[in-house]
N, C-alpha and C positions, 0 to 999 in steps of 0.2 A: 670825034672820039669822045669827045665833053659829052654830046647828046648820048650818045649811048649810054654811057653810064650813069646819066640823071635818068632816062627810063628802066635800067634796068634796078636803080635803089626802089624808082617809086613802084615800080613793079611788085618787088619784095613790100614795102611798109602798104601797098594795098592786099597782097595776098595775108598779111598776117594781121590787117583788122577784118579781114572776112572770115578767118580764123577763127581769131577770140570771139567772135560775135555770136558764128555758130556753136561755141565752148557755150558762151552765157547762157541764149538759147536752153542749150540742151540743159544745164542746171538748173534752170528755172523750170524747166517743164520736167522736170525729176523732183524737183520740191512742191510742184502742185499737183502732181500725181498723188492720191490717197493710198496708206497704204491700206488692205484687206483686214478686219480685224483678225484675233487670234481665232483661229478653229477650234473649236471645242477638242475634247478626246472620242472617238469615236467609239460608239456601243460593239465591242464585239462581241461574238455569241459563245456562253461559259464554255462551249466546245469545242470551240475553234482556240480559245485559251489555254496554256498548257496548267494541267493544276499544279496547284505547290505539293511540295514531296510530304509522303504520309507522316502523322504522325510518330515518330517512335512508340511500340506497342506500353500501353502502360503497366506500370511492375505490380506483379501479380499480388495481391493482398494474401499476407499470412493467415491462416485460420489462427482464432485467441486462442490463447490457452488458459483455461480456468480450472483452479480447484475447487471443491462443494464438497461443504462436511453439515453436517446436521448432529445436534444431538438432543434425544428428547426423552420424557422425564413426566407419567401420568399412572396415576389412581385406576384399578380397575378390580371388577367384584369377582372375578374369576381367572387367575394366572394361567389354568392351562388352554382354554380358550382363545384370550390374548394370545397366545401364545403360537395358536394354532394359526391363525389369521397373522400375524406374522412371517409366519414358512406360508402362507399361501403369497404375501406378496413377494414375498422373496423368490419363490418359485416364476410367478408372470412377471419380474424386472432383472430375469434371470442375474439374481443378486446369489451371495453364498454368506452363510455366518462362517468369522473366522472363531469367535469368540463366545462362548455362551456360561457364564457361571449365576448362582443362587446364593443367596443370604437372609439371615433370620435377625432381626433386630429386635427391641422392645418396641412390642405391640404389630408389627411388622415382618411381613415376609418380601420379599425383593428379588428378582431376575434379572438380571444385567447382559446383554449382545451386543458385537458390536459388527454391523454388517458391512460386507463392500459391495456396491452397486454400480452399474455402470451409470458413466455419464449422462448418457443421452434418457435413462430410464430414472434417474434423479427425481423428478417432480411426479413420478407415474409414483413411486413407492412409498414417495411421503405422502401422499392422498389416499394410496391403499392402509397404508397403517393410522392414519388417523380417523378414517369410518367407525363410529358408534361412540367417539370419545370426545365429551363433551367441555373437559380442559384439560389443559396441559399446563402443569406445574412449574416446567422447563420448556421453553423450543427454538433452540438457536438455530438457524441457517445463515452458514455465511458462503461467501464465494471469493477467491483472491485469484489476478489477473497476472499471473506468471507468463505473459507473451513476451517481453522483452527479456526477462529472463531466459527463456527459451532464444531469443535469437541470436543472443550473448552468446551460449553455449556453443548454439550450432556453428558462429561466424567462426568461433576461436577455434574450433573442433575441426573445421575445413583448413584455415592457417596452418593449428600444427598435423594434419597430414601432408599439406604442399610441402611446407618443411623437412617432413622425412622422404619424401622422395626426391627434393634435392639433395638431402644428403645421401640416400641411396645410390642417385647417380655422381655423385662426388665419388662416391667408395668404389663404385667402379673402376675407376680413371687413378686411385691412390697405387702410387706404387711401394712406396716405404711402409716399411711395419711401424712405427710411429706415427704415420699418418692415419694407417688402418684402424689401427687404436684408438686414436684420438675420436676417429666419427664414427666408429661404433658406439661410443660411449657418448656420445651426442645422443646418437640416433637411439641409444638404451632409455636418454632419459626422456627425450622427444615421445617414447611410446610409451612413459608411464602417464605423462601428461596425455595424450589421445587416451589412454584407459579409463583413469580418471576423469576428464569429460565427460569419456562414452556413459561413464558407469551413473554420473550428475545429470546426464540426460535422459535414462531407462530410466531414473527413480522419477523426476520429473513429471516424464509421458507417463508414468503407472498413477500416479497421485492425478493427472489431469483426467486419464482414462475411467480410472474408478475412483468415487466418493465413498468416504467414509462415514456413516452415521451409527452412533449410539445411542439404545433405546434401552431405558430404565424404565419397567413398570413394578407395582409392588401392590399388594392386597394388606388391608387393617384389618391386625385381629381382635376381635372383641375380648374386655376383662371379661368373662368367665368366672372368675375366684369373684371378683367385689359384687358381682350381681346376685349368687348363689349361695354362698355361705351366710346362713345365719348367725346371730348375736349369739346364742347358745354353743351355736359350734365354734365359734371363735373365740369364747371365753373357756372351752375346756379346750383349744388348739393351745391356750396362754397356760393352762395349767398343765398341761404337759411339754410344753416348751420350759416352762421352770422347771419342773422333775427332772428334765434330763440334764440341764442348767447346774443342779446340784448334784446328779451323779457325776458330771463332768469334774465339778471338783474337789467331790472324794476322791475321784480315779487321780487325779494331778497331786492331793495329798498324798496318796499311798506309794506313789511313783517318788516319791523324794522321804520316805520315811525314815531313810538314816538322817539324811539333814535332821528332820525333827525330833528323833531321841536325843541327838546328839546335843540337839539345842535344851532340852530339858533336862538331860545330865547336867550340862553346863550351871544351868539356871538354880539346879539343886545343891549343887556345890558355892556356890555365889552367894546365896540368901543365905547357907548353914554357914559362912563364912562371918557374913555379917551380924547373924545372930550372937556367936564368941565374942567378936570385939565388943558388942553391948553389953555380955555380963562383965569384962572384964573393967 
C-alpha cells in the first residue's frame, strides 16, 4: 500500500515539471517571436471614400447700396446752348429735371437745375455735360455707402411683421373683449411701426436708385456803360443829375411851406420883440 502511493505522488510531481516546462517553453518562444511592425494606413482610392458632407451654401452677398450726388458750378459764353446739351444728356441717361430756375446778378446772368439721374447712368451724364468745358469753378462728387443702413431696415421690417402675425393669430384664439382690445391695439401700433419702416425704405431705395446732381452755369456781362460813355457825356450826365438834385429840393420845400411861413412869422415877431426892449 506504501508503494503505491510513493508512485502515484511521484507520478503527480513528474507530470507537473513536465508541465511547467512546456509553460516556460512556450513563453520563451512568445517572447522571441518578433512582432510585425505597424502597417502603414492603406491608400484608398477618393472613390471608394465616402466624401465629407457638402458644404453649407454660402450666404448670398447683398448688393451695396450707394447714394451719388454731384454738384457743379462752370463759366460758359453762351447759356442757351449750354443749355441745350444739357437736355441732350439728359435725354441719353434717361435723367428728367425736376428743377430749373434763372437769375441776374451784377455783371452776371445765371441758370440753376437740379437733375435726377439714374444710378447706373451716373458717370455716362457727368462726361456728357462736362464736354467742351474747360473748368469748373465747383465739382463735387460724392458717394455714401447706406448698405447697412439698408439691412437695419429690412431685418427690423421682417421682425415687426412676424410680430403682427403672431398677434393676428393670438386674436383669433381671444375670446374676451378685453383681450380683443388689448391686441388690436398692439397690433394698431405694431403697423404704424411696419409703415414707417416701409416708408424709411422707399425713401432709401429712391435716393440709391436716382442721384441727384446740381448744375450751375452762368454767362459775364460785359460793362457796356464804362467802356462807351465819354468824358463829355458824363460831365453833362453830372449836370443834369444836379438839376434834378435841386428841383428835388424845391419840390421837398414847397411840400412843407406852412412849416416855413410859420417859421418866418415866428422869427418876425421874435426880432420886433427884441428890437423894443433895446429902445427901452
Amino acid at each position: 500500500m506504501r508503494h503505491i502511493f510513493f508512485l502515484s505522488f511521484l507520478f503527480l510531481i513528474l507530470s507537473g515539471c513536465s508541465k511547467a516546462g512546456s509553460a516556460n517553453e512556450q513563453a520563451i518562444s512568445i517572447e522571441t517571436v518578433k512582432l510585425p511592425a505597424k502597417a502603414e494606413a492603406p491608400n484608398y482610392d477618393t472613390d471608394d471614400v465616402q466624401s465629407a458632407p457638402p458644404a453649407p451654401p454660402a450666404k448670398q452677398e447683398i448688393e451695396q447700396k450707394i447714394i451719388k450726388e454731384a454738384s457743379l458750378r462752370f463759366e460758359t459764353d453762351n447759356l442757351e446752348n449750354t443749355f441745350g446739351q444739357i437736355q441732350k444728356a439728359v435725354a441719353n441717361s434717361k435723367a428728367r429735371i425736376i428743377n430749373d430756375s434763372e437769375g441776374k446778378d451784377y455783371g452776371t446772368i445765371s441758370r440753376n437745375l437740379i437733375v435726377k439721374v439714374p444710378s447706373q447712368n451716373f458717370d455716362r451724364f457727368i462726361s456728357d455735360v462736362s464736354k467742351g468745358i474747360s473748368y469748373f469753378e465747383v465739382k463735387n462728387i460724392s458717394s455714401q455707402d447706406v448698405t447697412e443702413q439698408y439691412i437695419d431696415l429690412t431685418s427690423r421690417l421682417k421682425t415687426k411683421k412676424k410680430l403682427e402675425e403672431r398677434y393676428l393669430e393670438i386674436l383669433k384664439k381671444a375670446n374676451k373683449v378685453s383681450e380683443i382690445l388689448e391686441i388690436e391695439q398692439q397690433i394698431s401700433t405694431i403697423r404704424e411701426e411696419i409703415e414707417s419702416k416701409e416708408g424709411q425704405l422707399k425713401y432709401l431705395e429712391s435716393r440709391v436708385s436716382e442721384s441727384t446732381i446740381t448744375i450751375e452755369f452762368y454767362k459775364t456781362v460785359a460793362e457796356k456803360e464804362g467802356v462807351k460813355i465819354s468824358y463829355g457825356s458824363k460831365l453833362w450826365t453830372a449836370v443834369k443829375s444836379g438839376f434834378f438834385s435841386l428841383s428835388d429840393f424845391l419840390i421837398s420845400l414847397i411840400s412843407i411851406w406852412p412849416f416855413v411861413i410859420i417859421f418866418i412869422v415866428l422869427a418876425y415877431f421874435i426880432r420886433k420883440r427884441f428890437k423894443r426892449r433895446k429902445k427901452e
